[in-house]
C-alpha positions in Angstrom: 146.6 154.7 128.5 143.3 153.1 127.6 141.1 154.6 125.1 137.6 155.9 126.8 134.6 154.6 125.1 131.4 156.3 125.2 128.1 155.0 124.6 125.4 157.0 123.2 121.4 156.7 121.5 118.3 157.7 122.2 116.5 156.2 124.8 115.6 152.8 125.2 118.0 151.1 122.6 119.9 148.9 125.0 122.9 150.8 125.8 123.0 150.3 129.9 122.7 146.8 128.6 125.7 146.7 126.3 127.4 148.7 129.1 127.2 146.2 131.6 127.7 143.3 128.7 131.5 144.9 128.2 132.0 145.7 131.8 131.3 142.0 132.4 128.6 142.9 135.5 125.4 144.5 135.9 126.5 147.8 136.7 123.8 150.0 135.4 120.2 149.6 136.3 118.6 148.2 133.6 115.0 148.3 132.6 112.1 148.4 129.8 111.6 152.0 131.2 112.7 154.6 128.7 115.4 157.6 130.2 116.6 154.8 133.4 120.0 156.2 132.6 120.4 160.0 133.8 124.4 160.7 134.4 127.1 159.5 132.5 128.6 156.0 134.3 132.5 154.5 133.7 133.7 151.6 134.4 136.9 149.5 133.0 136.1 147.4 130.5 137.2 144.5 127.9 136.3 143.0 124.6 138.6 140.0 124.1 142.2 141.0 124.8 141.3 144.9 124.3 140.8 146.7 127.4 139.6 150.1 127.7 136.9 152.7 129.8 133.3 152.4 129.0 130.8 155.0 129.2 127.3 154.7 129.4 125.3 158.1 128.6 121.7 158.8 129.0 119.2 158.6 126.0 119.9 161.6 123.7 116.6 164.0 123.0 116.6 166.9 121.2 116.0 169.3 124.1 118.1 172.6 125.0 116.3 174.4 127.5 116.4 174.0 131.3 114.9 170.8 132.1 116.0 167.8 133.6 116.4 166.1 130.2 118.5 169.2 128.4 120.8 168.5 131.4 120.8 164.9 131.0 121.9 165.8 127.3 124.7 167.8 128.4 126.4 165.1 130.3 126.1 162.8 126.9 127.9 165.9 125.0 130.9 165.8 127.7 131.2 162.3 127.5 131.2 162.5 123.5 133.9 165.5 123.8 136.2 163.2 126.4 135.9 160.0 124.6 138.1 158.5 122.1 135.4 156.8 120.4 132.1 156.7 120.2 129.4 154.0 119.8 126.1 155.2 118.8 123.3 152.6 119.2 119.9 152.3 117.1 117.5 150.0 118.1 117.1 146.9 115.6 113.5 146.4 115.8 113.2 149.7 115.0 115.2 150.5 112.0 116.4 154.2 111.8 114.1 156.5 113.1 114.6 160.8 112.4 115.9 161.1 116.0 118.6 158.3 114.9 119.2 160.7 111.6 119.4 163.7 113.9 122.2 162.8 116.3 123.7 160.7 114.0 124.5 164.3 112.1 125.5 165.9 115.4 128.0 163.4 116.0 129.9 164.1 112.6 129.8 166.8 113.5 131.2 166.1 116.8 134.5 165.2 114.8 134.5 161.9 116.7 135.7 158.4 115.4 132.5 156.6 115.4 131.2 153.0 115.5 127.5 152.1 114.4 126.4 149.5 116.9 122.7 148.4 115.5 121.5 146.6 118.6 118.7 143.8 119.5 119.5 141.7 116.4 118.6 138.6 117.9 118.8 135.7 115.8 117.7 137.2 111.9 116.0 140.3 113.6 117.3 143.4 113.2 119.1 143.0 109.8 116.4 145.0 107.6 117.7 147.8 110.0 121.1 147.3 109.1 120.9 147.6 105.9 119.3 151.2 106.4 121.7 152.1 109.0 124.5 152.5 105.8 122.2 155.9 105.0 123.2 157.3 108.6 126.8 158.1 107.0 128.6 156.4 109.8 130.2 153.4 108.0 129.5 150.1 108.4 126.9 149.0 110.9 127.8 146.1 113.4 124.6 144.1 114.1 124.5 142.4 117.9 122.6 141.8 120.8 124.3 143.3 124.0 121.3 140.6 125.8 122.4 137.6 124.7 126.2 138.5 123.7 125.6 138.2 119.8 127.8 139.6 117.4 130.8 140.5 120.2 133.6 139.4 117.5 132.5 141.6 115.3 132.4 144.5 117.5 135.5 143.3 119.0 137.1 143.9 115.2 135.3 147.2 114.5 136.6 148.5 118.0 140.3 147.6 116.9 139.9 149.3 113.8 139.0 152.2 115.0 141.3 152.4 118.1 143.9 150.1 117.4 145.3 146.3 118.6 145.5 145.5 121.9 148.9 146.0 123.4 150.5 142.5 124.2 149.3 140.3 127.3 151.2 141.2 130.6 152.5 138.1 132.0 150.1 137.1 135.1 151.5 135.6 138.3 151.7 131.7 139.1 148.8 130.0 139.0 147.9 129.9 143.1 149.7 133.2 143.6 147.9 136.6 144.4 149.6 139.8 142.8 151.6 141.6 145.3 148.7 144.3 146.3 149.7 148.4 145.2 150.7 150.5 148.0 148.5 153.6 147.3 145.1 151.8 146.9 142.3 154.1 146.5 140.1 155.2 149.6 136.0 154.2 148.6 134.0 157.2 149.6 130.0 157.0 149.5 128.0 159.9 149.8 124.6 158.6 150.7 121.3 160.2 152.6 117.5 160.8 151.7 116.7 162.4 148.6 117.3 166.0 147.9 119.4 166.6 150.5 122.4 167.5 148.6 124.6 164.6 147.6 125.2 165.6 143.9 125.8 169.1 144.5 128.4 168.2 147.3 130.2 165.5 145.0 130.3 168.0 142.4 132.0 170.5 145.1 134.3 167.9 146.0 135.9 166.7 142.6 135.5 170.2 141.3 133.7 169.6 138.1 129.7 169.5 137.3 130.3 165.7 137.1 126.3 164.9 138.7 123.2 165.8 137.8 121.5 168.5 140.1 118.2 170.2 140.7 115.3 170.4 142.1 113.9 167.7 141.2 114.0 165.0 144.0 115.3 161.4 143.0 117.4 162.5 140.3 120.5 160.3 140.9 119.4 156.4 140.5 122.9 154.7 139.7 125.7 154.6 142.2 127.9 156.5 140.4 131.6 156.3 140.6 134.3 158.8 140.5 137.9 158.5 140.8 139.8 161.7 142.3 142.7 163.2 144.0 142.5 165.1 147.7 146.1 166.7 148.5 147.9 164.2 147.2 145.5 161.2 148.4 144.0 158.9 146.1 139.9 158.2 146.4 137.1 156.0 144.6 133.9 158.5 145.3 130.6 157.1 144.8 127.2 159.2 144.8 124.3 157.4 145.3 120.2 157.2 144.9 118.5 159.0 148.3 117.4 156.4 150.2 113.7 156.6 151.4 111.4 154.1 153.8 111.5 150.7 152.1 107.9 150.7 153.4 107.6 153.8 151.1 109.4 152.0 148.1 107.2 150.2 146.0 108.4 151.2 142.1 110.5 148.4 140.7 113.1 151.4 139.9 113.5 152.9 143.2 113.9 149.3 144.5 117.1 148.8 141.9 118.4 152.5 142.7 117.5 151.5 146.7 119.4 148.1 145.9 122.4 150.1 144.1 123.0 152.4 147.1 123.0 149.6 149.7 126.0 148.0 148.0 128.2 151.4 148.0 127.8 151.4 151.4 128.9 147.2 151.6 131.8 147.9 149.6 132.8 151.5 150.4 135.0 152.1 153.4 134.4 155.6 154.5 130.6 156.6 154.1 129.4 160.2 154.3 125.8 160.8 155.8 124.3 163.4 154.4 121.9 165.5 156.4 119.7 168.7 155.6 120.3 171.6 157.6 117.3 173.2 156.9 115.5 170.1 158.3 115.3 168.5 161.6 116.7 164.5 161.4 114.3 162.4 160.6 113.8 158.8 161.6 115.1 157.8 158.1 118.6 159.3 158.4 119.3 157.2 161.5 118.4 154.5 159.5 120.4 154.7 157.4 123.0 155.5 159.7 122.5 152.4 161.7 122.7 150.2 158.1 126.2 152.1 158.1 127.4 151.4 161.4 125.8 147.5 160.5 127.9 146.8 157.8 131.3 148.0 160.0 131.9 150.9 157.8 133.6 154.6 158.6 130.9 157.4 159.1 131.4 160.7 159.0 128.3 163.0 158.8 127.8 166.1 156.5 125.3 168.6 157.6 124.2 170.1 153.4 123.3 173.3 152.8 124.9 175.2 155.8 124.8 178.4 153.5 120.7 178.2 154.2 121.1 178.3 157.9 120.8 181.6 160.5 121.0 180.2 163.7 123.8 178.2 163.5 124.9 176.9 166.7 121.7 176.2 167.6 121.1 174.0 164.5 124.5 172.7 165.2 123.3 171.7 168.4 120.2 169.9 167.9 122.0 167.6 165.3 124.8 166.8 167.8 122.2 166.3 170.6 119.7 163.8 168.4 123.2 161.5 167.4 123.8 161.6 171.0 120.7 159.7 172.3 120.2 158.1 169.3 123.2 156.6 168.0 125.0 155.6 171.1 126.5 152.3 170.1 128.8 154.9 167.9 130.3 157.6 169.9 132.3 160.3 168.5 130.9 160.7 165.3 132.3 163.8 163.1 129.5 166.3 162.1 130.8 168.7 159.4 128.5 171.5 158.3 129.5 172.2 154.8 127.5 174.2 151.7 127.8 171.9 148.5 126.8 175.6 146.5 129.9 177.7 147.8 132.2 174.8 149.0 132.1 176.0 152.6 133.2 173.5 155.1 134.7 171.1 152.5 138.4 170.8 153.9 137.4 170.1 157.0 134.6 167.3 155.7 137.5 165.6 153.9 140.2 166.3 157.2 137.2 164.7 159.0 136.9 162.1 156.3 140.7 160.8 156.5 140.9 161.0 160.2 137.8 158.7 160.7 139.4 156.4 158.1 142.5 156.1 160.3 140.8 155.3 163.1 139.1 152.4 161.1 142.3 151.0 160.4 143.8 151.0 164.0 145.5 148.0 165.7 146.3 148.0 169.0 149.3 145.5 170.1 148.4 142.5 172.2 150.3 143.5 175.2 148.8 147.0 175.2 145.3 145.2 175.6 146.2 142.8 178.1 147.6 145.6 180.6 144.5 147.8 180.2 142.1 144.7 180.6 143.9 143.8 183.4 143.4 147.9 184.7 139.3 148.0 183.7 138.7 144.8 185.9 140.4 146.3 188.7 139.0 149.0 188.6 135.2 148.0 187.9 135.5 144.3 188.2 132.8 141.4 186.0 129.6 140.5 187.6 129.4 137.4 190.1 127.5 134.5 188.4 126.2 131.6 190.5 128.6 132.7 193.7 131.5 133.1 191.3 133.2 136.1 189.9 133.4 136.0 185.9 137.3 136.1 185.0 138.0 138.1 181.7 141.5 136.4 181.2 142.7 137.9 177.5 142.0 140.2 174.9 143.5 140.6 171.5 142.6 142.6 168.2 142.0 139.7 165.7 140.9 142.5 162.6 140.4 146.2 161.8 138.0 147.4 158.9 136.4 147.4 161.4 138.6 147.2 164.8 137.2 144.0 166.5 138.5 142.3 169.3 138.3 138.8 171.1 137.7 138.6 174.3 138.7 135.4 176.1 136.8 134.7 178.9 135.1 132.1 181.6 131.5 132.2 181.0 130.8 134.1 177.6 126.9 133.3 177.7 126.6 135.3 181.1 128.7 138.6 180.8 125.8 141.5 180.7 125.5 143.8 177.6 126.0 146.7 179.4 129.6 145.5 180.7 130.5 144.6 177.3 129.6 148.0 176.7 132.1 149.6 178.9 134.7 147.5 177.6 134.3 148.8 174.0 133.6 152.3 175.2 136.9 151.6 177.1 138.7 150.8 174.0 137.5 153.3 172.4 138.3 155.7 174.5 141.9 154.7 175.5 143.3 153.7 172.2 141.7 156.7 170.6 139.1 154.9 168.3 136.4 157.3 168.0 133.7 157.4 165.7 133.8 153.6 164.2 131.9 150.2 164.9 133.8 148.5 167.2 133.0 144.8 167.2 133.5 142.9 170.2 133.7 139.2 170.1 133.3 136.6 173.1 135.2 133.8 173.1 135.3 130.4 175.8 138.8 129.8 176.5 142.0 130.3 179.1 144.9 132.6 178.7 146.2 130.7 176.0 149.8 131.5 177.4 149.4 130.3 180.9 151.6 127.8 182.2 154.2 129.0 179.1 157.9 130.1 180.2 158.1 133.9 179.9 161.8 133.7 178.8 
C-alpha cells in the first residue's frame, strides 16, 4: 500500500504548487491569491522511484468557530489524522512567522511523522529561513522550490527516511506494447451545475463521509475534486466540481481557472450528473451546461437537489420534465432523479439511474441487426427525391460507442435533410433501447461495401 502524504501551511506558502510539482501536472489551481485551496485534493504521486498519495490541504488559520475558514481547517485536521506523513511548508522569504510556530506545535502534537519543507528557496534565497526553521522542533528543514523543482533529491531522501525505500521496480511491458487493460476500471462520475445548488452536499451523501466543503456560501468548491468509491460492489472515480455560471458573467481570473477545471471533468468523465435546484425554476444556464454535456458525447443523468424543500411535488416534477422536453430534444429520454443531498432521499435510484445510462453509453448494436432495420425505416418512410432521383441509404454500421455513433453509407450525403437524419437516430434510439445519450450519426459517400460479394 502506498503511504498518504499530506501537505499542510498556512496560506500562501506554495503548497498547491508543490502538489502539482509531485503529482507531475497542474492539478490544483494555483495562484498569488491567498486561501485558493479550500478542500483537501489527492492525487497519486512520485518522487524518483518512490510512489505514494499526495494531499494538498488548505492554508491552516487559527480559527474554530463556524465559518467557512474553521471548516476549511477541519478538512486539513482529517487529512493530518489519515496521513502517514506530513509535510508542513513555511514560506522562505518569509522566515518563521508565530502562525508557523503555532501549527508547527499542533502538529507534535498531532503525533505525526513530520517533514519541514522550507519552500521558495530559489537560488540562495530562503536559507536565512532555514536556519530558523531548526527552532520549529521539527528536525531538519529541507530547503526547495516546488516552482522551479529545486532541491527534489533532497526531499526525495527526507521522504525515504521517514517512510521508507521504495519497493523494487515492477518489470514494465515491451517497449511498443500496451499493458493488458484491468477488468474493473473505475466508472468517472461528475457532479456538475450552477453554484449552490447542492453538488457538495450530494457527493458528501453519496460516499457517505463529510468529504466537501458545504454551506451557504455560494462558490465554495473551486477544484475539481476527486474521489474514489465503492456503489454495491461497483467501482467509481467521483469528481465534484466548481458551479458553473455565464462565462459572460465570469470575469475573476479564479472563477475562470475553477470554470476551466470543471469543463475538463466533464471531457474526461463518462457519466455526468446535472444538478438542478428544485426550489428554482431551470434557468437558461443549466441547459447550458447540459448542451456542453451532450457536446462532448458524455452520459447525463439529471439530479433535481433539495427535493426535501419541495411541497408540490409532481407539479415541480412536471415543469422540469416539460422544459428538457422542448428544450433538449436532440437528447431524448433523459433520467430526472429527485433526490435530497441533506437526508439521502432519492440516492439509490440516482445511482440505479446513473449505471443504467452508463450502459446504454456503452451499447453496440451488431451490423446485421442495423442493416435489417435500415432496410425496415426506408420502407416504411422512404429518403427524399433529389434532382428526380430517390436518395438510397445502402448501409449502416456502429463504428464506436462512448458515445454510440454510427456510419451511414449512402448516395448523396450532402443532400439528406436534418430532420430525416433525425428520425434515423431517434429510430435507433428507440429500437435498440439507447435512451438518454448523444447519439452521433455520421454520413459517409460510398456503396454497400459487400455488393457483388458471394454470400456463402
Amino acid at each position: 500500500m502506498t503511504p498518504r502524504i499530506a501537505i499542510v501551511g498556512r496560506p500562501n506558502v506554495g503548497k498547491s504548487t508543490l502538489f502539482n510539482r509531485l503529482a507531475g501536472r497542474k492539478l490544483a489551481i494555483v495562484d498569488d491569491l491567498p486561501g485558493v485551496t479550500r478542500d483537501r485534493r489527492e492525487a497519486e504521486a512520485h518522487l524518483g522511484p518512490l510512489r505514494f498519495t499526495a494531499i494538498d490541504t488548505a492554508g491552516l488559520e487559527d480559527v474554530r468557530d463556524e465559518s467557512l475558514e474553521a471548516r476549511m481547517r477541519a478538512q486539513t485536521e482529517a487529512a493530518v489524522d489519515e496521513a502517514d506523513l506530513v509535510l508542513m511548508v513555511i514560506d522562505g522569504r518569509d522566515g518563521v512567522t508565530p502562525i508557523d510556530s503555532h501549527f508547527a506545535g499542533w502538529l507534535r502534537r498531532r503525533q505525526r511523522p513530520v517533514v519541514l519543507v522550507v519552500n521558495k528557496c530559489e537560488g540562495r534565497a530562503g536559507l536565512s529561513a532555514q536556519g530558523e526553521a531548526y527552532a520549529l522542533g521539527l528536525g531538519d528543514p529541507v530547503a526547495i522550490s516546488a516552482e522551479h523543482g529545486e532541491g527534489m533529491a533532497e526531499l526525495y531522501d527526507a521522504l525515504v527516511t521517514a517512510v521508507g525505500d521504495p519497493p523494487d521496480e515492477v518489470e514494465s511491458a515491451p517497449e511498443g506494447e500496451e499493458a493488458e487493460a484491468a477488468p474493473d476500471q473505475p466508472i468517472s462520475m461528475a457532479i456538475v451545475g450552477r453554484p449552490n445548488v447542492g453538488k457538495s452536499t450530494l457527493t458528501n451523501r453519496l460516499i457517505g463521509e463529510d468529504r466537501m466543503l458545504t454551506g451557504p456560501e455560494a462558490g465554495i468548491t473551486r477544484d475539481a475534486i476527486s474521489v474514489d468509491w465503492e456503489y454495491r460492489g461497483r467501482r467509481l472515480r467521483l469528481v465534484d466540481t466548481a458551479g458553473l455560471r455565464r462565462r459572460a458573467n465570469v470575469v475573476e481570473r479564479l472563477e475562470k481557472l475553477a470554470t476551466d477545471d470543471s469543463d475538463r471533468a466533464i471531457r474526461f468523465a463518462q457519466v455526468v450528473v446535472l444538478v438542478l435546484d428544485a426550489t428554482q425554476p431551470m434557468e437558461k444556464q443549466d441547459l447550458t451546461i447540459a448542451r456542453r454535456v451532450i457536446d462532448e458525447g458524455r452520459a447525463m443523468v439529471i439530479a433535481v437537489s433539495k427535493w426535501d424543500l419541495v411541497e408540490d411535488r409532481q407539479a415541480a416534477l412536471q415543469r422540469f420534465r416539460d422544459r428538457l422536453e422542448t428544450s433538449l430534444q436532440q437528447v431524448k429520454g433523459i433520467e430526472l432523479v429527485p433526490v435530497s443531498g441533506e437526508t439521502g432521499a432519492g440516492v439509490p435510484r440516482l445511482m440505479e439511474a446513473v449505471f443504467r445510462t452508463f450502459e446504454a453509453w456503452n451499447r453496440r448494436v451488431p451490423t446485421h441487426a442495423l442493416n435489417r432495420w435500415l432496410k425496415v425505416m426506408t420502407e416504411r418512410h422512404p429518403p427524399p427525391m433529389v434532382q428526380g432521383r430517390r436518395l438510397r441509404l445502402r448501409y449502416l454500421t456502429q463504428t464506436k460507442v462512448r458515445p454510440p455513433t454510427f456510419q451511414l453509407f449512402l448516395s448523396r450525403p450532402d443532400a439528406l435533410p436534418d430532420d430525416y437524419g433525425r428520425y434515423v437516430v431517434n429510430g435507433l434510439r428507440e429500437d435498440f433501447a439507447i435512451p438518454a445519450v448523444p447519439i452521433r450519426l455520421v454520413l459517409r459517400r460510398s456503396d454497400n461495401p459487400f455488393a457483388g460479394k458471394d454470400d456463402s
